[in-house]
TORMIMAR-73357 format. One line per field, with one value per residue (C-alpha): residue in one letter; x, y, z; residue number from 0. Coordinates in Angstrom, 1 decimal. Layout:
<pts>
resn c(A | ...)
xx c(X | ...)
yy c(Y | ...)
zz c(Z | ...)
resi c(NUM | ...)
</pts>
This chain:
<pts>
resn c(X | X | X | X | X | X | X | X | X | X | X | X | X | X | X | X | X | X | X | X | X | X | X | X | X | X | X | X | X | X | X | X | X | X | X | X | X | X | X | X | X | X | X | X | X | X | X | X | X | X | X | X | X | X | X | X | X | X | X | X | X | X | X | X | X | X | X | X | X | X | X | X | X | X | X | X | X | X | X | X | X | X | X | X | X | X | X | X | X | X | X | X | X | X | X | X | X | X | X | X | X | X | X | X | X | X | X | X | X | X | X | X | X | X | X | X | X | X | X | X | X | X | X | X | X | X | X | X | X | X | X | X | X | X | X | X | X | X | X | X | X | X | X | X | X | X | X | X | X | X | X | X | X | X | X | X | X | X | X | X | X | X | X | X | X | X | X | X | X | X | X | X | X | X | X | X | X | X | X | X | X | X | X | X | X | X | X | X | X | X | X | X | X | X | X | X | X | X | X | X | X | X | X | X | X | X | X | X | X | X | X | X | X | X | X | X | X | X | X | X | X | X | X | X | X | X | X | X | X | X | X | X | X | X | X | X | X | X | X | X | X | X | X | X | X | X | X | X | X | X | X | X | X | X | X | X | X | X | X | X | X | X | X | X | X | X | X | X | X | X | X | X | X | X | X | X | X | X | X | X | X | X | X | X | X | X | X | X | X | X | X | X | X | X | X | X | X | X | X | X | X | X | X | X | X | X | X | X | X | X | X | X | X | X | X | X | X | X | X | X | X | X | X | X | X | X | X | X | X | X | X | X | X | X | X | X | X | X | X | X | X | X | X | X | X | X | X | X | X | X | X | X | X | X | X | X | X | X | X | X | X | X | X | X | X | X | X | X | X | X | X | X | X | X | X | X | X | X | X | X | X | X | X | X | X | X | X | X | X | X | X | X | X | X | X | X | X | X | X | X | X | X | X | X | X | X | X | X | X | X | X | X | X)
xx c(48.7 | 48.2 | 44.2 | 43.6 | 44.3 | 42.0 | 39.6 | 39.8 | 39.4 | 38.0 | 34.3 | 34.8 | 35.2 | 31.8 | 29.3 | 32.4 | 32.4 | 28.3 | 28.1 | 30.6 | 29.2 | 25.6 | 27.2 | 28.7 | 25.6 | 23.5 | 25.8 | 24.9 | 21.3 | 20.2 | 21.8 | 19.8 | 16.6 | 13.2 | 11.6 | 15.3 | 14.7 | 11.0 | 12.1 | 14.6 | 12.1 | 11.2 | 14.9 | 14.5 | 10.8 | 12.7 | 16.0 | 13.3 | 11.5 | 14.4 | 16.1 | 12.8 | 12.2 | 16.2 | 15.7 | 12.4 | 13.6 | 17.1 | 15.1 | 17.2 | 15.1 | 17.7 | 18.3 | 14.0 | 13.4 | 16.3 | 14.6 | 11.2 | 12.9 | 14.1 | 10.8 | 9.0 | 11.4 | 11.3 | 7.3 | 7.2 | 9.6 | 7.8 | 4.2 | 4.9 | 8.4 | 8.6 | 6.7 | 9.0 | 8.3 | 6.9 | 3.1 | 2.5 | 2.3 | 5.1 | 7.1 | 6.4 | 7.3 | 10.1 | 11.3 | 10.3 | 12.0 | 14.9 | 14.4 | 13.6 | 15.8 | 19.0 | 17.5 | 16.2 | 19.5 | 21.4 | 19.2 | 19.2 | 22.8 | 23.3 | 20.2 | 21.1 | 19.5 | 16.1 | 14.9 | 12.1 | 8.8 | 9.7 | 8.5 | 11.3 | 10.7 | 7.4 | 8.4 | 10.7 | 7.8 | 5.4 | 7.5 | 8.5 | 4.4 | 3.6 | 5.9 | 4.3 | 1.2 | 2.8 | 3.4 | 0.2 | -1.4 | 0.7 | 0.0 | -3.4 | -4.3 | -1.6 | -2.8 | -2.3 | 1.2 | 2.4 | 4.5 | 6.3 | 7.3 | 8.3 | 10.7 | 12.5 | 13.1 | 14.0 | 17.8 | 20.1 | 22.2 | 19.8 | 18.1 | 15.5 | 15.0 | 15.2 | 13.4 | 15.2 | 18.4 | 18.2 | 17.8 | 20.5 | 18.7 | 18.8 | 22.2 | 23.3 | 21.5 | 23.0 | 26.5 | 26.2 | 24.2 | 27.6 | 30.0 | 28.6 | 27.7 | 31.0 | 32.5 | 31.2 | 31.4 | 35.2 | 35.3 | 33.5 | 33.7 | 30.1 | 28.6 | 25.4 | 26.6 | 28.8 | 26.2 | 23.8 | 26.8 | 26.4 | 22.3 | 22.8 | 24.9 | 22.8 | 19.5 | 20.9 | 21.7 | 18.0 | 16.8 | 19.0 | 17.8 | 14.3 | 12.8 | 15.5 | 13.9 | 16.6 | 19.0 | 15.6 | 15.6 | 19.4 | 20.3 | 17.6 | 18.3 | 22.2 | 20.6 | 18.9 | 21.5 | 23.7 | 21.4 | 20.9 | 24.0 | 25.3 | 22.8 | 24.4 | 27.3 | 27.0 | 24.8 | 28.0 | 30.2 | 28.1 | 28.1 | 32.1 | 33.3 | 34.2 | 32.1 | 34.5 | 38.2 | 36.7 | 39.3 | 37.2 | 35.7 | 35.7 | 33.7 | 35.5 | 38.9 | 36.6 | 36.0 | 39.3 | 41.5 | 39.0 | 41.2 | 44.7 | 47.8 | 49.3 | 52.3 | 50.9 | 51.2 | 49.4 | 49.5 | 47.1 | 47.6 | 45.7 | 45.8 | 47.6 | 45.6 | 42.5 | 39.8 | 42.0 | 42.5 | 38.8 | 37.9 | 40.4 | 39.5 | 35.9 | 34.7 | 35.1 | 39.0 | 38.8 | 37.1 | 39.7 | 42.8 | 40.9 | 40.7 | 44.3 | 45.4 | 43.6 | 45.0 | 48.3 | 47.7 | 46.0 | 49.2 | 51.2 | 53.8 | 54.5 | 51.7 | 49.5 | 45.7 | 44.5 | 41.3 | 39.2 | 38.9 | 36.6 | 36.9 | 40.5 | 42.0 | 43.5 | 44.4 | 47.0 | 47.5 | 49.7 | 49.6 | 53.0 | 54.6 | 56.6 | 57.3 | 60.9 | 59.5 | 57.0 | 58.5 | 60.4 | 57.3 | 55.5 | 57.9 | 57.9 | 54.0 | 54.5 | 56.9 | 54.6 | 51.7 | 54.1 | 55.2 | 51.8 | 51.2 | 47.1 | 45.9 | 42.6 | 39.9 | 38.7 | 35.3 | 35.6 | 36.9 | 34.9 | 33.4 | 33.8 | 36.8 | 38.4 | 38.4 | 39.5 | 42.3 | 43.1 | 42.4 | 45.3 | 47.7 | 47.2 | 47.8 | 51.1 | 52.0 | 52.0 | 48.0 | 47.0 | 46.9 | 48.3 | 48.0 | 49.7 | 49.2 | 50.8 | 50.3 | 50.9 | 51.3 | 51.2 | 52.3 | 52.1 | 52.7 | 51.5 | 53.6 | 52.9 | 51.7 | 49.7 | 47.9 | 44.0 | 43.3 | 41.8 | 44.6 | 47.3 | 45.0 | 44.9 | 48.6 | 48.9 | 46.7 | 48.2 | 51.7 | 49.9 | 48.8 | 52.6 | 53.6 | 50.6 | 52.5 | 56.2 | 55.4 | 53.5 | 54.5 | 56.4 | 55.7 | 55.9 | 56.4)
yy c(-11.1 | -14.6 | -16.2 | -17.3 | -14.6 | -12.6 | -15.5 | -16.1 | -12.1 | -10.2 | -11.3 | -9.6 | -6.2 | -5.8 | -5.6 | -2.9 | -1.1 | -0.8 | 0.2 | 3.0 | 3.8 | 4.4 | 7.3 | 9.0 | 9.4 | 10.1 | 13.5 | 14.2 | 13.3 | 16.9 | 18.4 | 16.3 | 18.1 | 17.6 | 15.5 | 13.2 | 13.1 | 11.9 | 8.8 | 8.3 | 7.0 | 3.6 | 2.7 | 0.4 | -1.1 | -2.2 | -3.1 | -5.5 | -6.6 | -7.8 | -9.7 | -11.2 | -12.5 | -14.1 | -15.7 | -17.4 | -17.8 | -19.6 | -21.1 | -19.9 | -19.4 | -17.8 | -14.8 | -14.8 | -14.9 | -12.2 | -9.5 | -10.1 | -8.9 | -5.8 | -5.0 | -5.7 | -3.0 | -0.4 | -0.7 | -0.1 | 2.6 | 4.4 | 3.8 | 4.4 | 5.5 | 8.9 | 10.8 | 9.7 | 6.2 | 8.1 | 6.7 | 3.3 | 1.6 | 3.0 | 3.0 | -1.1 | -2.0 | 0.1 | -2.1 | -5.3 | -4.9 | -3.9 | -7.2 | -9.5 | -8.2 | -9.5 | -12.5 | -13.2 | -12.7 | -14.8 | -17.8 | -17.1 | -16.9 | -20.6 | -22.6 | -24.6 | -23.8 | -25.7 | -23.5 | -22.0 | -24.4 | -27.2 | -28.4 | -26.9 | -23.5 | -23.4 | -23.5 | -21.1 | -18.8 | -19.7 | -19.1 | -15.3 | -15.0 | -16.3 | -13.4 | -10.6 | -11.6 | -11.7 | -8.3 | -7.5 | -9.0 | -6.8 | -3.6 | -4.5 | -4.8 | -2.0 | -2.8 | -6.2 | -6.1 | -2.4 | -3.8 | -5.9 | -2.7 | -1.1 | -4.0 | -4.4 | -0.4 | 0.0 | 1.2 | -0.7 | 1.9 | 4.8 | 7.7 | 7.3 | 6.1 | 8.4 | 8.6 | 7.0 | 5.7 | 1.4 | 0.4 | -1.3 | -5.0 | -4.3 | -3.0 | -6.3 | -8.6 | -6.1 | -6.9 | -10.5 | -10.9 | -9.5 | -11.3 | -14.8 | -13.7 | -11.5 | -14.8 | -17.5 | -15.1 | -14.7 | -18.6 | -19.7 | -16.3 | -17.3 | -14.7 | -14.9 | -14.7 | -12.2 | -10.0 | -11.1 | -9.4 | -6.1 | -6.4 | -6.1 | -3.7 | -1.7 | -2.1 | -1.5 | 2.1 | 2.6 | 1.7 | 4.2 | 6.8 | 5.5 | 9.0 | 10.1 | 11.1 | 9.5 | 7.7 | 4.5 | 4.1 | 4.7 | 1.6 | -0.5 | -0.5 | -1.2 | -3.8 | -5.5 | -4.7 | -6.8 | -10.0 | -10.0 | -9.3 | -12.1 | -14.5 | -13.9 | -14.5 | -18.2 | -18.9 | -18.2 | -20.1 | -23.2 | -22.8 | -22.3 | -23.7 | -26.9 | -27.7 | -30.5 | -29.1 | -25.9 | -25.1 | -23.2 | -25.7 | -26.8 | -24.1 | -21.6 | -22.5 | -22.8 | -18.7 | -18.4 | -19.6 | -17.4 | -14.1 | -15.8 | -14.4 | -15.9 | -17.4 | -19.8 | -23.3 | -25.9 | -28.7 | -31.9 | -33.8 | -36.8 | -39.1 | -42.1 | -45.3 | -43.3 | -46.1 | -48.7 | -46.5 | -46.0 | -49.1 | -50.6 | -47.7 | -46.5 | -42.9 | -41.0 | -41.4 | -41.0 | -37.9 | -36.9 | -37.6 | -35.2 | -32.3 | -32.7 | -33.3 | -29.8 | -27.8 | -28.5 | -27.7 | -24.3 | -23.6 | -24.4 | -20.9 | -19.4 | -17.9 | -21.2 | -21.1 | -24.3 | -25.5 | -29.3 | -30.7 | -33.6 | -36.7 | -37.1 | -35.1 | -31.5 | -28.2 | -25.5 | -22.7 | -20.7 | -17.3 | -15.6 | -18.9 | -21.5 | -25.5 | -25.0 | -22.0 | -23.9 | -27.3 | -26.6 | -25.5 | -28.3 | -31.2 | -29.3 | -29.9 | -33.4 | -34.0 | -32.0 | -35.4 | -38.0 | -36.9 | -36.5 | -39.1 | -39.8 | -40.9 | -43.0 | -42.4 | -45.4 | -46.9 | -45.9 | -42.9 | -40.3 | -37.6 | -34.5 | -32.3 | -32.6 | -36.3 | -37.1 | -34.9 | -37.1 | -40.3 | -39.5 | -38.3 | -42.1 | -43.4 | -41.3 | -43.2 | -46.6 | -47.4 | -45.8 | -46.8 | -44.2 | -44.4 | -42.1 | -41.1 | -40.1 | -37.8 | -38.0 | -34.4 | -34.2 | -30.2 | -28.2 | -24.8 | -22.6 | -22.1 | -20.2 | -24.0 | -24.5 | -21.1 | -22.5 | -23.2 | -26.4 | -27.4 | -26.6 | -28.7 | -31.7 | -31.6 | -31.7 | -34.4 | -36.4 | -35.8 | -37.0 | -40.5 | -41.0 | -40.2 | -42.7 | -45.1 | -44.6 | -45.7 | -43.1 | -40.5 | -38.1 | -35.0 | -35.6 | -32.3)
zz c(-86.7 | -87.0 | -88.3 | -84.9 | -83.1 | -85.0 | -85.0 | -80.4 | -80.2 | -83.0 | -81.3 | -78.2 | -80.5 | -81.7 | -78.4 | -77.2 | -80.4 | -80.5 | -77.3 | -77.9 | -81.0 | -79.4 | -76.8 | -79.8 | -81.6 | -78.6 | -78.5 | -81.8 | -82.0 | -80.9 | -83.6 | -85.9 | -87.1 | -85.7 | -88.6 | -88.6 | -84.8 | -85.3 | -87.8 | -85.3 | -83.1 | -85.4 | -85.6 | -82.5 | -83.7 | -87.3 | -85.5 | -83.3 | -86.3 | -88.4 | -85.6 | -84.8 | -88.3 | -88.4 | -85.1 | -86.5 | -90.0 | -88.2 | -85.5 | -82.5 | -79.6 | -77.2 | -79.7 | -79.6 | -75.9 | -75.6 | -78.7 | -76.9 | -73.3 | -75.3 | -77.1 | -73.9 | -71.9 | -74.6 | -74.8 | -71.1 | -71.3 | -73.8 | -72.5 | -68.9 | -67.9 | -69.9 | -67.0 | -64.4 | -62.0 | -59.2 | -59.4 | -58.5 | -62.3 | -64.1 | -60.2 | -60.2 | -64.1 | -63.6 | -60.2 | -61.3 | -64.8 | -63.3 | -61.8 | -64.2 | -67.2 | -65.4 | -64.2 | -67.6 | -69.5 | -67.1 | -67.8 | -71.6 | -71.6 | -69.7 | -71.2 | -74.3 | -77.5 | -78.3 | -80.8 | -81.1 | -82.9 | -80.5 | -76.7 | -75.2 | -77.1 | -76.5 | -72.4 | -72.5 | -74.1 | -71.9 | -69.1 | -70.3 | -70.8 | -67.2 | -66.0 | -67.8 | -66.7 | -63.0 | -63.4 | -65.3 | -61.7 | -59.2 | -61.0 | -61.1 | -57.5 | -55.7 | -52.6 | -52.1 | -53.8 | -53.3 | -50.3 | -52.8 | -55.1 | -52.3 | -50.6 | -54.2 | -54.6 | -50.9 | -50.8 | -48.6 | -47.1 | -46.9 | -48.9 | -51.6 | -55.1 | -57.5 | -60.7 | -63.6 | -60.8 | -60.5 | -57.0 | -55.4 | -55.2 | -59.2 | -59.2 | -57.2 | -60.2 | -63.1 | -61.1 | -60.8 | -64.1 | -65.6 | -63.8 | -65.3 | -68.5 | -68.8 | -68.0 | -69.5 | -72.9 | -72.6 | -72.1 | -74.9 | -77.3 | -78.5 | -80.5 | -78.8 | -75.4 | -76.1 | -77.6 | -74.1 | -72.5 | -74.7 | -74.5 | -70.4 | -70.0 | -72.7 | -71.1 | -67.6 | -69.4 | -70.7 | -67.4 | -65.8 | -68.0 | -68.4 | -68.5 | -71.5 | -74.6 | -77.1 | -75.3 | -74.8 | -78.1 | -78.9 | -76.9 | -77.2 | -81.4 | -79.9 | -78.1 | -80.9 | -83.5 | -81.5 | -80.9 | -84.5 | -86.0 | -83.2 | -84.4 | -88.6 | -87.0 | -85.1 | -88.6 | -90.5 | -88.5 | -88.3 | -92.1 | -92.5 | -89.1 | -88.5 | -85.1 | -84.2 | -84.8 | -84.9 | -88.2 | -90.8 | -92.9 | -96.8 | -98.2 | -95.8 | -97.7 | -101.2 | -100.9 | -99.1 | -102.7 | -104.4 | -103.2 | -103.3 | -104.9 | -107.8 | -105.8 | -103.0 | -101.9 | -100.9 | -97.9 | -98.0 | -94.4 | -94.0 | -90.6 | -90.9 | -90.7 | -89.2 | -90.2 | -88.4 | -85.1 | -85.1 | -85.0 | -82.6 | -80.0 | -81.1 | -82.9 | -79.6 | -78.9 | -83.1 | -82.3 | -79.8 | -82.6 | -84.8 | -82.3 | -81.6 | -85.1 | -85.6 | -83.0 | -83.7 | -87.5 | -86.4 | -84.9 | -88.4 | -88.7 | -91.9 | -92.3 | -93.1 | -93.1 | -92.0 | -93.1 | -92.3 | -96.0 | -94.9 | -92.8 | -91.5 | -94.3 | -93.7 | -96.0 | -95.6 | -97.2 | -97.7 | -99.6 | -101.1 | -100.3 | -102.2 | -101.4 | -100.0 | -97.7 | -96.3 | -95.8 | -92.2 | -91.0 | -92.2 | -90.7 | -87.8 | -87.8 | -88.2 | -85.7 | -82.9 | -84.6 | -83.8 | -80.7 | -79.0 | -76.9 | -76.9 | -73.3 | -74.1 | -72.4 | -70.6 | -69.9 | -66.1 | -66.6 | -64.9 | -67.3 | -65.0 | -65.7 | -62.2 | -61.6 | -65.0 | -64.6 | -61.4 | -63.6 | -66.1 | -63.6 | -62.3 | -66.0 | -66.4 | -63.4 | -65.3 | -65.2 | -68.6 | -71.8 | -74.6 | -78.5 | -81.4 | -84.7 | -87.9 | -90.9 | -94.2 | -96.5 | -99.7 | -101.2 | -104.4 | -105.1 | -108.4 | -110.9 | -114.5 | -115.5 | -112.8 | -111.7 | -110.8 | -107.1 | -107.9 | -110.2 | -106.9 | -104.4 | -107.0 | -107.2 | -103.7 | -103.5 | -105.8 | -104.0 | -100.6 | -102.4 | -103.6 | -99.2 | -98.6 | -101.0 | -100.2 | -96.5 | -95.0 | -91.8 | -94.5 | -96.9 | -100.3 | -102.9)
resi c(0 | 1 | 2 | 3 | 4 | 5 | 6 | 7 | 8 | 9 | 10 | 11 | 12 | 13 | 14 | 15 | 16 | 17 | 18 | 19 | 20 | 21 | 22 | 23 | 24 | 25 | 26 | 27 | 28 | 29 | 30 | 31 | 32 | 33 | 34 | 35 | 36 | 37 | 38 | 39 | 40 | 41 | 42 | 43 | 44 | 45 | 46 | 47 | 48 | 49 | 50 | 51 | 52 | 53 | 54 | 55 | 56 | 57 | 58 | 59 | 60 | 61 | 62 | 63 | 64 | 65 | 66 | 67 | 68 | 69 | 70 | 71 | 72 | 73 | 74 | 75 | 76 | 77 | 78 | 79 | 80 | 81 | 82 | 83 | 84 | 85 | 86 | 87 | 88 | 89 | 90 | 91 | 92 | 93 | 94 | 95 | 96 | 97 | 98 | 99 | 100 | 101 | 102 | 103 | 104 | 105 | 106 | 107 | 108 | 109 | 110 | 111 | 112 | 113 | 114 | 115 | 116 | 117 | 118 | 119 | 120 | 121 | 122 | 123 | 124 | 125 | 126 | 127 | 128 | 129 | 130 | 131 | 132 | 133 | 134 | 135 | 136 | 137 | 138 | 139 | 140 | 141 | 142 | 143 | 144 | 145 | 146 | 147 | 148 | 149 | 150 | 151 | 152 | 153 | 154 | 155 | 156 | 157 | 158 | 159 | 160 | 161 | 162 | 163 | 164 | 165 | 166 | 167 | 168 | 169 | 170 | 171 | 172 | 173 | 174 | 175 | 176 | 177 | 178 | 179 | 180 | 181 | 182 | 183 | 184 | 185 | 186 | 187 | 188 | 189 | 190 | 191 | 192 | 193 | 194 | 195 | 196 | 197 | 198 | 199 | 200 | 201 | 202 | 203 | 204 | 205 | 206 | 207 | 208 | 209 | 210 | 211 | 212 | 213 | 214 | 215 | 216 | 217 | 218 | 219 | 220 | 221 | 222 | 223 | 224 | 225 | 226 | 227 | 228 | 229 | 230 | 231 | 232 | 233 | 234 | 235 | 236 | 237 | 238 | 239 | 240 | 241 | 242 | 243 | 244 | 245 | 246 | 247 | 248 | 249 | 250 | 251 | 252 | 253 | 254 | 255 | 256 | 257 | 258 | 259 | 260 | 261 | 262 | 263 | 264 | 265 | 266 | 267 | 268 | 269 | 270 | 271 | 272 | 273 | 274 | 275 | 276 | 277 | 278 | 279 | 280 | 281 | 282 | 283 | 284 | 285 | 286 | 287 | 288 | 289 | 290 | 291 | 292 | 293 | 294 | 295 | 296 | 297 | 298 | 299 | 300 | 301 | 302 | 303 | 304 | 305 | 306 | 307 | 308 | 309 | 310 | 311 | 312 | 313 | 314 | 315 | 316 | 317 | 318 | 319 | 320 | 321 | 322 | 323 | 324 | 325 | 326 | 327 | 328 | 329 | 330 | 331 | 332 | 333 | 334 | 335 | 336 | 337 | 338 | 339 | 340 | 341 | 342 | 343 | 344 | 345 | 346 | 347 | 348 | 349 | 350 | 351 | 352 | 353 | 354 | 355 | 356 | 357 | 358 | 359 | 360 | 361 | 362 | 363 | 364 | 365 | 366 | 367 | 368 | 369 | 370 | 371 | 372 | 373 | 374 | 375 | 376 | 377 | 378 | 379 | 380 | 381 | 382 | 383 | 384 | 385 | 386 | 387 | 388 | 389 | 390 | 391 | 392 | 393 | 394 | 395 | 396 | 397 | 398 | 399 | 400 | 401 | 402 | 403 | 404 | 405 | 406 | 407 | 408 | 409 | 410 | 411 | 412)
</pts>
């Protein structure tokens, strides 16, 4: 199972895995005895807490917005939803959270994060605030907003609502409200919107089951355990990702050659004449060379991690390997370089994804202008002299000078 295979799927695991995980131990929680059933009861407050204080602490304001929807649900669920929704207060939170909760999650999913201390954030709480007091306003006065309660719980093909079942207008939201986030998360594989996915389909469960005595606070903790651990996660990978070739970056591969085996070897790629490319065609098509210079290294066989060393300079590594094992794969790689053919993108070349596709189906017809690069790599693999990390890398660096020096576009052991 190769790294990036792990690394495009293994996110998509966790909001399934809580989610299961949270029906499991609801079938178990009466078996628990009372005074463990009673502590029970704060998991979801300290679950709230702690993601709170990370998303303040990290300044992500999405993550915020999203723990304050679940702490605001699970207040009203516990204050007024454990007697049932048939009177009018508890009857209208109910229907208007239903409401609101998809609604809300959709937007948080699709806004771009402006943390949380700035103009932006301040907004986005603002506007969260103006709705609770919305609410506060048609609770308050029942008669001049009961018909409102009523047209949002009314069924559409008949019957009743009954207590603790989501109305069909909130059914429709929870529906579409998945769709797009659902979406949009298995396009991008964001932690965050992934765990937006898990926190919707977990608070459409508490809503269902309003009236429940554990499962509320079951998946509401679910739900918060899931924002939080989400937001460690995009923290981590801002730390040890790459956000440009999105290859893990150099202090990913400094705890990576912390665990290697005593036999490995190591690959130093650097890009041909990158300073003089970027300057003839400018940092963005320079941008563009790096991106494709690291997909085509993520996709190295043999078993080689790749990592972004700095600048245009790469690392491979690869564990249980030696320098004539990995070599093939290696001029392999650098063939795959020199044969892409770089389509630059032009001044009038229109930015959205359709017409640019158009544009460089009219350059492959003669109208474009392409460019290509090289690489240079430079490998070393430990021996009983050589047995440190460090010592492997330096090799290999010194072995990508000497390609630099015998002419370039070649790997040098």
């Amino acid at each position: 199972m190769s790294y990036q295979f792990i690394k495009r799927w293994s996110p998509l695991l966790l909001p399934a895995g809580l989610l299961a995980a949270a029906f499991a131990v609801l079938q178990r929680l009466p078996l628990l005895p009372a005074p463990q059933r009673e502590l029970f009861g704060y998991a979801p407050w300290l679950a709230l807490c702690g993601g709170v204080t990370l998303s303040l602490a990290f300044n992500r304001g999405r993550v915020l917005l999203a723990l304050l929807v679940v702490a605001l649900l699970y207040l009203v669920t516990r204050t007024h939803l454990q007697q049932g929704v048939e009177l009018y207060a508890p009857r209208t939170l109910y229907l208007f959270s239903s409401i609101l909760i998809p609604v809300n999650l959709t937007l948080f999913c699709f806004m771009r994060e402006r943390g949380v201390f700035t103009h932006a954030g301040r907004l986005r709480l603002g506007f969260l605030l103006l709705q609770l007091l919305a609410l506060f306003w048609v609770v308050r006065f029942p008669g001049d907003y009961g018909a409102l309660a009523e047209f949002i719980g009314r069924p559409l093909t008949g019957g009743t609502l009954a207590g603790g079942t989501l109305p069909h207008s909130s059914l429709i939201l929870f529906s579409f409200a998945f769709v797009m986030i659902g979406l949009r998360a298995v396009k991008r594989r964001y932690p965050i919107d992934l765990a937006l996915l898990g926190t919707l389909v977990a608070l459409g469960i508490t809503l269902n089951r309003a009236s429940s005595e554990e499962l509320p606070a079951l998946f509401v903790t679910a739900a918060a355990l899931l924002l939080t651990v989400a937001l460690l996660q995009d923290s981590h990978s801002m730390a040890f990702s790459d956000d440009l070739t999105g290859l893990p970056s150099r202090r990913a591969l400094n705890e990576q050659v912390m665990g290697l085996p005593r036999r490995f070897c190591v690959a130093m790629l650097d890009v041909d004449h990158f300073k003089r490319f970027n300057d003839s065609y400018g940092h963005e098509v320079g941008d563009q060379v790096l991106k494709m210079v690291g997909a085509r290294i993520a996709a190295v066989k043999g078993g080689g991690k790749p990592f972004r060393y700095g600048g245009e300079e790469f690392t491979v590594i690869f564990p249980g390997k030696g320098v004539k094992e990995v070599t093939p794969h290696l001029e392999e790689l650098r063939r795959s370089i020199e044969a892409y053919r770089l389509w630059i993108r032009g001044t009038d070349r229109p930015r959205e994804a359709d017409a640019g596709k158009a544009k460089r189906s009219q350059g492959r017809n003669g109208e474009g202008k392409t460019a290509s690069v090289t690489v240079s790599i430079g490998v070393a693999a430990s021996s009983e002299e050589m047995r440190a990390p460090s010592e492997v890398i330096a090799s290999a660096d010194r072995a990508l000078y000497r390609a630099k020096q015998q002419g370039r576009n070649r790997i040098v052991a």
